[in-house]
ZARO-17324 format. One record per residue: residue in one letter; residue number from 1; x, y, z of N, C-alpha, C in turn. Coordinates in nm, 2 decimals, decimal comma, always signed. Atoms other than C-alpha are relative to their C-alpha. Last residue first. Layout:
# ZARO-17324
@residuo = a; num = NUM; nxx = X; nyy = Y; nzz = Z; caxx = X; cayy = Y; cazz = Z; cxx = X; cyy = Y; czz = Z
...
END
This chain:
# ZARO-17324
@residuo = x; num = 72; nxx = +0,01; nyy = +0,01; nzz = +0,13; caxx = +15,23; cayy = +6,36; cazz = +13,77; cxx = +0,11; cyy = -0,03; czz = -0,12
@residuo = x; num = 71; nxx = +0,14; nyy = +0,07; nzz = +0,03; caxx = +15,19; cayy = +6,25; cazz = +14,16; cxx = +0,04; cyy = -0,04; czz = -0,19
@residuo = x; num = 70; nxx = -0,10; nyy = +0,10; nzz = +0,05; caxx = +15,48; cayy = +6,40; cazz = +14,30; cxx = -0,07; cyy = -0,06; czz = -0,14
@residuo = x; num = 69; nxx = -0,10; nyy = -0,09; nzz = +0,05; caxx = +15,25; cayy = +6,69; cazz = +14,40; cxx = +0,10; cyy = -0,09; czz = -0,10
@residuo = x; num = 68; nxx = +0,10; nyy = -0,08; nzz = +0,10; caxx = +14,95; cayy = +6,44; cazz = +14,50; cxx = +0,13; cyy = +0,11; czz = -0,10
@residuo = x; num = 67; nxx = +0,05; nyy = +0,12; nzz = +0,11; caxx = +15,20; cayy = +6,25; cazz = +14,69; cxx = -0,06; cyy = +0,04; czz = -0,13
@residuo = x; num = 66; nxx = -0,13; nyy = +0,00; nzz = +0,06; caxx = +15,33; cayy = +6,57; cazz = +14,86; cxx = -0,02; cyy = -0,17; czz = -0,10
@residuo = x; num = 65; nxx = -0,02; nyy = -0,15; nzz = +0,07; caxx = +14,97; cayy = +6,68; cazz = +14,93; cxx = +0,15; cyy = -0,02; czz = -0,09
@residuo = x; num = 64; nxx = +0,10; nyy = +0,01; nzz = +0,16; caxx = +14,87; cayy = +6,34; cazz = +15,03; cxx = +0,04; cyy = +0,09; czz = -0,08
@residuo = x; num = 63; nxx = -0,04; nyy = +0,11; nzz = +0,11; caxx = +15,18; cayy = +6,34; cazz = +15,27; cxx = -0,07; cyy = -0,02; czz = -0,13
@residuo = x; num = 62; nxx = -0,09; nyy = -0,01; nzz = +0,04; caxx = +15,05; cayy = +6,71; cazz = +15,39; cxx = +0,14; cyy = -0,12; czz = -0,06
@residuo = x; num = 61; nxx = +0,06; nyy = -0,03; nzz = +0,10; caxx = +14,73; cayy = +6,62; cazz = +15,49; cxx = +0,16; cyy = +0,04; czz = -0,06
@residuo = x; num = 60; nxx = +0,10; nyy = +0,11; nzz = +0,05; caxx = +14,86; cayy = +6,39; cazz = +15,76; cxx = -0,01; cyy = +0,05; czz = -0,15
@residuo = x; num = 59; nxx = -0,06; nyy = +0,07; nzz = +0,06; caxx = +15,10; cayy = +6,64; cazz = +15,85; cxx = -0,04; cyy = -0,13; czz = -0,04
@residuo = x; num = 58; nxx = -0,13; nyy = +0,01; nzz = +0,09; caxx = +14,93; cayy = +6,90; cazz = +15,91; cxx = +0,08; cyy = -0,09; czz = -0,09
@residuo = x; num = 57; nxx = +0,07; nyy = +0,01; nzz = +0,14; caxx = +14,67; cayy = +6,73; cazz = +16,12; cxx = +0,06; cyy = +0,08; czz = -0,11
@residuo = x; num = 56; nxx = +0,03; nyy = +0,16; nzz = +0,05; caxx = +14,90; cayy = +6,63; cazz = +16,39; cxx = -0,05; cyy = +0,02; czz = -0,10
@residuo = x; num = 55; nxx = -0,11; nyy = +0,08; nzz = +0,06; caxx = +15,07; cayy = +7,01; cazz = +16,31; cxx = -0,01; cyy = -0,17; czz = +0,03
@residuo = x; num = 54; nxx = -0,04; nyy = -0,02; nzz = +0,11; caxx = +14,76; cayy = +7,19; cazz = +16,40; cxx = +0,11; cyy = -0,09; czz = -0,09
@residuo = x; num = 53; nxx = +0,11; nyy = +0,12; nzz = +0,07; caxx = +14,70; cayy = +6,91; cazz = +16,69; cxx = +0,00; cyy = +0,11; czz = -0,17
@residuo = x; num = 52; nxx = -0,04; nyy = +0,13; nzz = -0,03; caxx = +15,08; cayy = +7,04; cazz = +16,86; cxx = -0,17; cyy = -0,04; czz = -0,11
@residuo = x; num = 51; nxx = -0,09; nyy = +0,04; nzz = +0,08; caxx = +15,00; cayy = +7,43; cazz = +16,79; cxx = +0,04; cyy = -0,17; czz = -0,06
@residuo = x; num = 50; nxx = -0,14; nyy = -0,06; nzz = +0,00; caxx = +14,69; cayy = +7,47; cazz = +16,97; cxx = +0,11; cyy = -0,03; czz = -0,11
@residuo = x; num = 49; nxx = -0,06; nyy = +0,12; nzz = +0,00; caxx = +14,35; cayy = +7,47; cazz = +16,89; cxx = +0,15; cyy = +0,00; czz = +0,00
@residuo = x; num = 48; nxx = +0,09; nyy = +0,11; nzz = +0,01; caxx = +14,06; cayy = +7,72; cazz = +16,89; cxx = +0,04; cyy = -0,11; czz = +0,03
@residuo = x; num = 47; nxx = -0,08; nyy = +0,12; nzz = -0,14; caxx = +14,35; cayy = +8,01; cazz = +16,97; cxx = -0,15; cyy = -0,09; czz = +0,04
@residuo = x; num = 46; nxx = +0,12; nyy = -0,09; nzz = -0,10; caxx = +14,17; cayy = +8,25; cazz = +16,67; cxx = +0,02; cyy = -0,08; czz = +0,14
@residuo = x; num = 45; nxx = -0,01; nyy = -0,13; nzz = -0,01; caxx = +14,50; cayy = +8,20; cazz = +16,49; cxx = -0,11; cyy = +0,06; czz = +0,12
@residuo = x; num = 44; nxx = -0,11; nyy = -0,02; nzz = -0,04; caxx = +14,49; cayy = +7,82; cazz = +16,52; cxx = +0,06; cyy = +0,17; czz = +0,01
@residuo = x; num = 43; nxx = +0,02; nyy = -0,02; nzz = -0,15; caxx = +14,13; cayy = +7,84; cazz = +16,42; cxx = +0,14; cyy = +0,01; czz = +0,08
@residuo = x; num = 42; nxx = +0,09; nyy = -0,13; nzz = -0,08; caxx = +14,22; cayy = +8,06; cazz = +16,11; cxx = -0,03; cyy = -0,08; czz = +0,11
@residuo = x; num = 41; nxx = -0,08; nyy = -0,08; nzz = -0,05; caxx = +14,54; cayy = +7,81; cazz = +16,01; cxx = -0,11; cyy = +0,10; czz = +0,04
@residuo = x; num = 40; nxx = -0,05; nyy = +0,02; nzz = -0,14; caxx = +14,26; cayy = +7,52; cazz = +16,02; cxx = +0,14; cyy = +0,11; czz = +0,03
@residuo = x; num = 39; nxx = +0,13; nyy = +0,03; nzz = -0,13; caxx = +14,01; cayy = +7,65; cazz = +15,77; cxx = +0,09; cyy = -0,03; czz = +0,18
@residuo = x; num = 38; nxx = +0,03; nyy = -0,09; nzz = -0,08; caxx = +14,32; cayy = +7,78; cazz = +15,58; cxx = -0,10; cyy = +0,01; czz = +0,06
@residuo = x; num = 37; nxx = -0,12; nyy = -0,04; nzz = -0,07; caxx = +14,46; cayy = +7,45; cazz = +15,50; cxx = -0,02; cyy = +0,15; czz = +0,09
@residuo = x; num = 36; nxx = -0,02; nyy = +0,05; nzz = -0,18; caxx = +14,11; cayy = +7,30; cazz = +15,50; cxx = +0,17; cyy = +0,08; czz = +0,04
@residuo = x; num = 35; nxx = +0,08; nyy = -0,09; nzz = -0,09; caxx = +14,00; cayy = +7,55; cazz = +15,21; cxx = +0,02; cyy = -0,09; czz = +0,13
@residuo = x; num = 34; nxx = +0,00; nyy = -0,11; nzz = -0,05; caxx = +14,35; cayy = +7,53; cazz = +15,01; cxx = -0,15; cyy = -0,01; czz = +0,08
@residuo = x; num = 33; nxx = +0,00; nyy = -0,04; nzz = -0,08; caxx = +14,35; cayy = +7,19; cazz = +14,96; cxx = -0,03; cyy = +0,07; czz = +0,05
@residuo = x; num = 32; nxx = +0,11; nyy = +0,07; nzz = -0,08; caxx = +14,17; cayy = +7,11; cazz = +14,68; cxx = +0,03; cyy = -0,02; czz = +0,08
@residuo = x; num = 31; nxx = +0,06; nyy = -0,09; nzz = -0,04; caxx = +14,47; cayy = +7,37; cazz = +14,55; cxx = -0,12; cyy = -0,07; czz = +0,05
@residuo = x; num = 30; nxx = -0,02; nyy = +0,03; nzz = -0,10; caxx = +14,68; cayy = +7,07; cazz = +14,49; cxx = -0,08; cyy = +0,13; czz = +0,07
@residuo = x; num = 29; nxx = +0,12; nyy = +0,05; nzz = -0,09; caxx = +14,52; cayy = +7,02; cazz = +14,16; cxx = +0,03; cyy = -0,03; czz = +0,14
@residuo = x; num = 28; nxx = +0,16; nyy = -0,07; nzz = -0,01; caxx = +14,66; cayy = +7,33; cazz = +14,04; cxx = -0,07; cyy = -0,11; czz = +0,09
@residuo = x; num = 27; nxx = +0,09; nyy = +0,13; nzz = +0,01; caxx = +15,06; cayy = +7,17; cazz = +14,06; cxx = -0,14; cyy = +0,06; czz = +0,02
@residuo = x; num = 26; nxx = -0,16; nyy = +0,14; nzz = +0,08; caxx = +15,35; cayy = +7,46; cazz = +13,97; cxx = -0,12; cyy = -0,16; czz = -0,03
@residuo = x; num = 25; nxx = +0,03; nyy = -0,05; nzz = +0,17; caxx = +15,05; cayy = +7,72; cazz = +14,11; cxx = +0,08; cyy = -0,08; czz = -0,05
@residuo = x; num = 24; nxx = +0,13; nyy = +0,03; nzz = +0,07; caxx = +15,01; cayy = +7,49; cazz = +14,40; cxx = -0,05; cyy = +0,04; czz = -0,16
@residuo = x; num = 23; nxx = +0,00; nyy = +0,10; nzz = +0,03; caxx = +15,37; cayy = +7,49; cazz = +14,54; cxx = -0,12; cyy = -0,06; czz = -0,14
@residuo = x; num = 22; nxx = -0,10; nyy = +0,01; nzz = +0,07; caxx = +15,42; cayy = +7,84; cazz = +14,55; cxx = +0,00; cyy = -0,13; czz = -0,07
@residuo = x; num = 21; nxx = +0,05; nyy = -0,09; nzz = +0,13; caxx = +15,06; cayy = +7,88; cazz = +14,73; cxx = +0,11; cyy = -0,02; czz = -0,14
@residuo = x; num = 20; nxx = +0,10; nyy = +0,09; nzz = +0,10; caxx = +15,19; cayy = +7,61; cazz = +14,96; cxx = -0,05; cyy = +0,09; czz = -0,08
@residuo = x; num = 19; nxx = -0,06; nyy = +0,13; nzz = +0,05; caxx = +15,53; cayy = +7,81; cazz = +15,05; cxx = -0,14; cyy = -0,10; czz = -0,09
@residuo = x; num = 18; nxx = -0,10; nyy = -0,06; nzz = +0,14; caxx = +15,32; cayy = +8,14; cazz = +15,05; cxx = +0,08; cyy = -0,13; czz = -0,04
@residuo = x; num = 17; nxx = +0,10; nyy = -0,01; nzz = +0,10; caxx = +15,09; cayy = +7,92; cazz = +15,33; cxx = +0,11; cyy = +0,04; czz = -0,10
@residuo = x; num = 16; nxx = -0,01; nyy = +0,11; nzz = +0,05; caxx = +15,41; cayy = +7,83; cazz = +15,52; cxx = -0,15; cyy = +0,00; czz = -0,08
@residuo = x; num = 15; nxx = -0,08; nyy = +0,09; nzz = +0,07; caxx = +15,57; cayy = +8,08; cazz = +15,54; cxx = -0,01; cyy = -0,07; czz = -0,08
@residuo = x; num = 14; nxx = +0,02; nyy = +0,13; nzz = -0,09; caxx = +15,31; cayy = +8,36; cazz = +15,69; cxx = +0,08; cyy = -0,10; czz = -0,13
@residuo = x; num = 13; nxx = +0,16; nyy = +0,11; nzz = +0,05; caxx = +15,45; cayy = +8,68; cazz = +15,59; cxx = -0,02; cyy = -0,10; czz = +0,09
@residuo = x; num = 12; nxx = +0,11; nyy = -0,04; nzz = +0,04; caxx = +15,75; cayy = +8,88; cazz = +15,59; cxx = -0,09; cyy = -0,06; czz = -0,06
@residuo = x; num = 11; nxx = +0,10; nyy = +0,02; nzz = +0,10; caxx = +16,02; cayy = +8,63; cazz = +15,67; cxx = -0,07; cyy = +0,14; czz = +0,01
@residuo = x; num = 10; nxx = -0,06; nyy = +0,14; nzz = +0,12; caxx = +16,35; cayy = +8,64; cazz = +15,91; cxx = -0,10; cyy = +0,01; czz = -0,15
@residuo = x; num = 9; nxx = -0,16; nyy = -0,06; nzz = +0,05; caxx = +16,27; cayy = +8,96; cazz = +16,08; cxx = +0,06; cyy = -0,06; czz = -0,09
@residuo = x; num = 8; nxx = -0,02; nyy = +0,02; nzz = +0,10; caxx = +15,91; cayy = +8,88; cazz = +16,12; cxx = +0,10; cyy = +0,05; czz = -0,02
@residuo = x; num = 7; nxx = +0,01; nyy = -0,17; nzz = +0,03; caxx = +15,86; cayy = +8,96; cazz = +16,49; cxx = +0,05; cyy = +0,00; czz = -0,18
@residuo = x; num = 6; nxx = +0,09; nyy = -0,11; nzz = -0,11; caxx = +15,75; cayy = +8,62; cazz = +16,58; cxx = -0,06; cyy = +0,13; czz = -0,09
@residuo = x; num = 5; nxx = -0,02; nyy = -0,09; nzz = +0,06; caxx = +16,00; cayy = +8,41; cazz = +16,32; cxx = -0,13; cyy = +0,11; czz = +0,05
@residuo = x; num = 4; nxx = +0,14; nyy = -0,07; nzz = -0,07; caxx = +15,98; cayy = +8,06; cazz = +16,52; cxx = +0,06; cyy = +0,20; czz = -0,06
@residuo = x; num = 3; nxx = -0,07; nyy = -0,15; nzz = -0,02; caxx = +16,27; cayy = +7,84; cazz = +16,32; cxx = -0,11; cyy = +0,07; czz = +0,01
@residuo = x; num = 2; nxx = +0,07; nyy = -0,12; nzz = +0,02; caxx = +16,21; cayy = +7,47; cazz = +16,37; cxx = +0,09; cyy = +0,12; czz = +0,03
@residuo = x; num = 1; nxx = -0,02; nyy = -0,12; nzz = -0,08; caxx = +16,49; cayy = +7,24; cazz = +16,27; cxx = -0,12; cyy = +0,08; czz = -0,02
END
């Protein structure tokens, strides 16, 4: 299920980074993500690239990430 929270009434914030930030302090070496996850949530903000190739490449990087998480 997506759930699109616009006017932040559901969340305060952005989700799905605070979700990987939550993740990363629990696992450090998943933080060799953080400068493509937020290289590509700033062009997706600056409308570089739309929604649909954010989340092809999302979820690419986001099996290694849950591999890498599993990992130890």
């Amino acid at each position: 299920m997506n759930v699109y929270d616009f006017d932040n009434t559901i969340y305060n914030g952005e989700s799905i980074i605070d979700f990987y930030l939550f993740c990363a302090k629990r696992k450090p070496k998943l933080f060799k993500y953080l400068p493509l996850t937020f290289f590509m949530l700033i062009k997706y903000k600056l409308g570089q690239i739309e929604i649909e190739e954010l989340e092809k490449k999302g979820a690419k990087y986001t099996k290694k990430m849950l591999v890498d998480f599993d990992g130890d």
